[in-house]
Structure formats: C-alpha cells, structure tokens
C-alpha positions in Angstrom: -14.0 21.1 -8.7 -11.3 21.9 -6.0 -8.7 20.1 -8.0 -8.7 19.6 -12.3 -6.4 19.5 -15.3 -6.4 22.4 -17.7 -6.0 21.4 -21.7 -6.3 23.2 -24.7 -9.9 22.6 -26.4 -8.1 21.7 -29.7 -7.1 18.7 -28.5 -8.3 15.0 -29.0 -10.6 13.7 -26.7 -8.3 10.8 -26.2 -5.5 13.0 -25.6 -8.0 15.0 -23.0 -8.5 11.3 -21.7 -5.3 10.7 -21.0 -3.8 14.0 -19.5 -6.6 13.4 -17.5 -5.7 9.9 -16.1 -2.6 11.0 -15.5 -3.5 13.7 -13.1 -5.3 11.3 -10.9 -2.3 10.3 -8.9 -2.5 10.4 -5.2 0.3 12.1 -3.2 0.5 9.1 -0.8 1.2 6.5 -3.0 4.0 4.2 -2.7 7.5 3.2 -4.6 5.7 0.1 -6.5 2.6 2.7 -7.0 4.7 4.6 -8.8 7.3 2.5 -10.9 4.4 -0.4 -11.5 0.6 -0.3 -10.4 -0.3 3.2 -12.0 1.6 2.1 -15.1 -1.1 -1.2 -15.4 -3.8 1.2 -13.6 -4.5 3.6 -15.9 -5.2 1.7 -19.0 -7.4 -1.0 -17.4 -9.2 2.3 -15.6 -9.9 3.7 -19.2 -11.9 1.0 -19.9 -13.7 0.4 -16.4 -14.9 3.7 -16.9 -17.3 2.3 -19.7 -18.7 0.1 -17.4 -21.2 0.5 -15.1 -18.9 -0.9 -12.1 -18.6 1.4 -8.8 -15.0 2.6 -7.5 -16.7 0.6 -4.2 -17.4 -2.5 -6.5 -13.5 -2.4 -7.8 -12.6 -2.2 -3.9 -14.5 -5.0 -3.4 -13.3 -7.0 -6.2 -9.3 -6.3 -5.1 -10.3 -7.2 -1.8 -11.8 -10.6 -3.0 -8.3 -11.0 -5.2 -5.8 -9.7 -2.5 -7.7 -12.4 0.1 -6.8 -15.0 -2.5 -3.4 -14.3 -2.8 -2.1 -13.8 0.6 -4.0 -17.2 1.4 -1.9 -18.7 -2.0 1.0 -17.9 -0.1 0.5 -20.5 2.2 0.9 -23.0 -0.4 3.8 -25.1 -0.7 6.4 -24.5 -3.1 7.5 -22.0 -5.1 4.1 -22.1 -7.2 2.6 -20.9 -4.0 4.7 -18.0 -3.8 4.3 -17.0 -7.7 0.5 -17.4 -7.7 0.7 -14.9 -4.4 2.8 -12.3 -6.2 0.2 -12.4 -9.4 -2.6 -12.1 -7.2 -1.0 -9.4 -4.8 0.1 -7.4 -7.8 -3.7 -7.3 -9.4 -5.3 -6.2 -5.7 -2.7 -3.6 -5.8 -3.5 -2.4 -9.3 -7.4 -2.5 -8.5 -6.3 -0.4 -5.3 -5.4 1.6 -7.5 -7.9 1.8 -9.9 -10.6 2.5 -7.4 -9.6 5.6 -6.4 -9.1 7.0 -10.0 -12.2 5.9 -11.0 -14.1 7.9 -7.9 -11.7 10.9 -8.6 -12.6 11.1 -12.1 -16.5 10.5 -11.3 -16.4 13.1 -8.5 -17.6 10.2 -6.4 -15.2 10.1 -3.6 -16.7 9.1 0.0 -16.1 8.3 3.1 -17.7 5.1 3.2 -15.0 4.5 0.2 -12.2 5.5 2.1 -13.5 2.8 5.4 -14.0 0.4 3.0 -10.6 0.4 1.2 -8.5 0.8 5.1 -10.8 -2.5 5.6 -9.7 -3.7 2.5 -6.1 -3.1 3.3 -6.5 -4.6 6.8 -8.0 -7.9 5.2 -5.5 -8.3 3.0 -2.6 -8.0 5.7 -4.4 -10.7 7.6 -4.7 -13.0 4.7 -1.6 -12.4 4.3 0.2 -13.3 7.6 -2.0 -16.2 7.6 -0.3 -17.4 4.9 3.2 -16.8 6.1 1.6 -19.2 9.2 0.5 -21.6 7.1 4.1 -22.1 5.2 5.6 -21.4 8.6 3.8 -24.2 10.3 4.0 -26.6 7.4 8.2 -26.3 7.8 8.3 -26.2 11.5 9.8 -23.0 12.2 7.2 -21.2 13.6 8.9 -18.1 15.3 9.6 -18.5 18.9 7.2 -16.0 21.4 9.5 -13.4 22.2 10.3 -12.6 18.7 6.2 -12.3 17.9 5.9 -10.4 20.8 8.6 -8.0 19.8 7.2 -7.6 16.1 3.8 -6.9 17.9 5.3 -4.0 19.4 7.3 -2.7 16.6 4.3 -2.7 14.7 2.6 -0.6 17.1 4.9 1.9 17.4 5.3 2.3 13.8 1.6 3.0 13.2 1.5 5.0 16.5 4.5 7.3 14.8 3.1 7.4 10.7 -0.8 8.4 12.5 1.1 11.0 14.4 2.8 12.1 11.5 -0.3 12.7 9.3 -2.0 14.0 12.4 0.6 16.9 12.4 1.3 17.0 8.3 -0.9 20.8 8.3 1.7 22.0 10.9 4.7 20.1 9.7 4.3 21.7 6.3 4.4 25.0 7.0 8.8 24.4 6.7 10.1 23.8 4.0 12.5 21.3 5.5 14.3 18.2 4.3 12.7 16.6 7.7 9.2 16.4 5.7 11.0 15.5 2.1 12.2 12.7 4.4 8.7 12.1 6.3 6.5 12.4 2.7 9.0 10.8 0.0 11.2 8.1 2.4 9.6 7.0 5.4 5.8 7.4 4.2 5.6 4.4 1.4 7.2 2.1 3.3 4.2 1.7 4.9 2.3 0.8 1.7 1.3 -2.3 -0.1 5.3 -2.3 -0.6 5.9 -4.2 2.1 4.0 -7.3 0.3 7.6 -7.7 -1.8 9.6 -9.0 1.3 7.2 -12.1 2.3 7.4 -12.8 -1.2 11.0 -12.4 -1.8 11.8 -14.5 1.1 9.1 -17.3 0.4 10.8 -17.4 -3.6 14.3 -17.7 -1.6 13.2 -20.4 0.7 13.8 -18.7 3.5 10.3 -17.1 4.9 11.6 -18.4 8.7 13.8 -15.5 8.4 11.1 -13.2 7.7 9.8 -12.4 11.2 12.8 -11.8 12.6 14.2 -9.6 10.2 10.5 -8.0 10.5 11.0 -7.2 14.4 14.3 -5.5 13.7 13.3 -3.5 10.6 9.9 -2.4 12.3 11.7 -1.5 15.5 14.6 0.5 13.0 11.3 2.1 11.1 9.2 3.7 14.2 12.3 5.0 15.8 13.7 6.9 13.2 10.6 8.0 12.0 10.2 10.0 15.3 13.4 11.3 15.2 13.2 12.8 12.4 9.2 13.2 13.5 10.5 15.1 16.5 12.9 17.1 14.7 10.9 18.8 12.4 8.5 19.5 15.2 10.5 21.3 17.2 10.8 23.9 14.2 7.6 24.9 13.9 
C-alpha cells in the first residue's frame, strides 16, 4: 500500500490493532473530529470490522441518523434540541467510522467518496429544515434580505475553500504560515463543526439569532480566507 503503519512483529495483535486504528486519521478532519468523534470512532470501528457491514452501508446508516436529527431539531423545546445534538453527534461519529473502515479494508472508492458529499449535503438540508421548522413555529422567520445575504456568503465561502483545495499541490510547495492558516484554521470550520452553533443557539433560546449571525460570520469567513488565499499565492 501507498500509505501503512510499521510495528515490531513482537507485538500483540491487539496492540498491532490499535496502532493501526490510530493511523487512520484523515488530514482534513475537523476540531470536534479530533477532540471528540475519533475518540468514540475508533472503538465502535474495532468491532464493525467483525461484521460483515460495508464502509458504504455505515455511510448509509449516518446518513439515515444525521436526517433524523437535523429534522429533531425542529421540535419544540429544549428536548428537541438535545435529541438533535445526540443524533448529530452519532452521524458524525459513523462519518467517521466509514472512512476508517474503507481505509483499513483497502476499499476506498469513488462512489464512497459521492456518496458521503451526498450524505453531508442531506444532512445540511435536514438540518436547515429544522431551524425552519423552530423558526416558523416562533414567528421569526428571518426577513429576505438577510436570507439573501447568507445565500451569498455561503457561496463565496465554498467558491474560496474549492479554490483553496484546487491549488493545495501549488500552495504547498512554501512552507508558509499562509497554509498552517489555510489547512489548521480556516479548513475545519467548514466541517460538520458548524452543527454546534444551531444547537447552541436552539439550547439558549435564541435560534432567531442564528441566521443573522450566520450572514456575518459567513461573509467574515470567505473574505479572509481569500486574503490569506491570495497571499500565499502570490508566493509561489
């Protein structure tokens, strides 16, 4: 393989197991990646592993969950929000999970890799309908002009970060604090992460706050990610 883990053959196969598990990490994963899912992903993909489930099958199955939750959110009540944040958490850990269990398999695909940015897109939607739902329920449904300018802070953010991976071949050939930036900073905010605010807000009572604070945030994101985008650019 391109990419392995070397261990002493004296060791025990559970301690080859693990070392193992823990070199399955993937370099774009975000903060809550990091500090939470991989901590609850790697046990529960030791024992997936003895089953005959696909990495496709556990994309499936966190898709099913994540739909679930973004939908709870739409609930009224602090329950709601709760049942959400369970839900959200599990899709993110089988997120996870899937992609461990195809890199330890050797079964990585590109049908895997559509079906989990179709996943991720399905679960966005289920979640904004949620945040509709509780919106509408309340009667502060965001005025026009602040959807509109989330819209197009949205798109420039993901017209910046598919830029920015575009160019990450070129980009890394400086070692810069411009890409440190770019790859450790800027890059997992545009994970799964961002589930925490809607949440957050929802458990404060205060989700009509959300979309505004949304449009100015995503606004703040996409221009100084090409800033510092352009920066590093212009160096190489």
């Amino acid at each position: 393989p391109t990419r392995g883990t070397l261990v002493a053959t004296v060791m025990a196969s559970s301690a080859i197991e693990t070392t193992l598990l823990f070199s399955l990490e993937n370099a774009r994963d975000g903060y809550l990646d990091r500090l939470l899912h991989r901590h609850l992903s790697r046990p529960l993909t030791r024992q997936l592993l003895r089953t005959p489930l696909t990495p496709n099958g556990v994309t499936v199955l966190g898709i099913v969950i994540g739909v679930s939750g973004g939908m709870a959110l739409g609930a009224p009540g602090w329950l709601g929000a709760i049942v959400a944040m369970l839900l959200l958490t599990l899709s993110s850990v089988l997120d996870c999970c899937d992609g461990e269990l195809a890199r330890i398999r050797f079964s990585e695909s590109r049908f895997g890799h559509l079906l989990d940015i179709t996943g991720d897109t399905l679960v966005h939607l289920a979640l904004f309908a949620g945040i509709a739902r509780r919106l509408a329920a309340t009667g502060a449904v965001p005025s026009t002009p602040v959807l509109v300018t989330l819209g197009l802070g949205i798109l420039g953010a993901f017209a910046v970060i598919t830029w920015s991976e575009a160019t990450e071949g070129r980009r890394l050939q400086r070692n810069c604090w411009e890409n440190r930036v770019l790859a450790n900073v800027l890059s997992p905010l545009t994970t799964r992460d961002w589930y925490v605010f809607p949440l957050a807000f929802a458990l404060a009572g205060r989700l009509d706050a959300l979309v505004p604070a949304a449009a100015v945030g995503a606004h703040g994101f996409w221009i100084l990610t090409l800033v510092v985008l352009l920066r590093v650019l212009r160096r190489v």
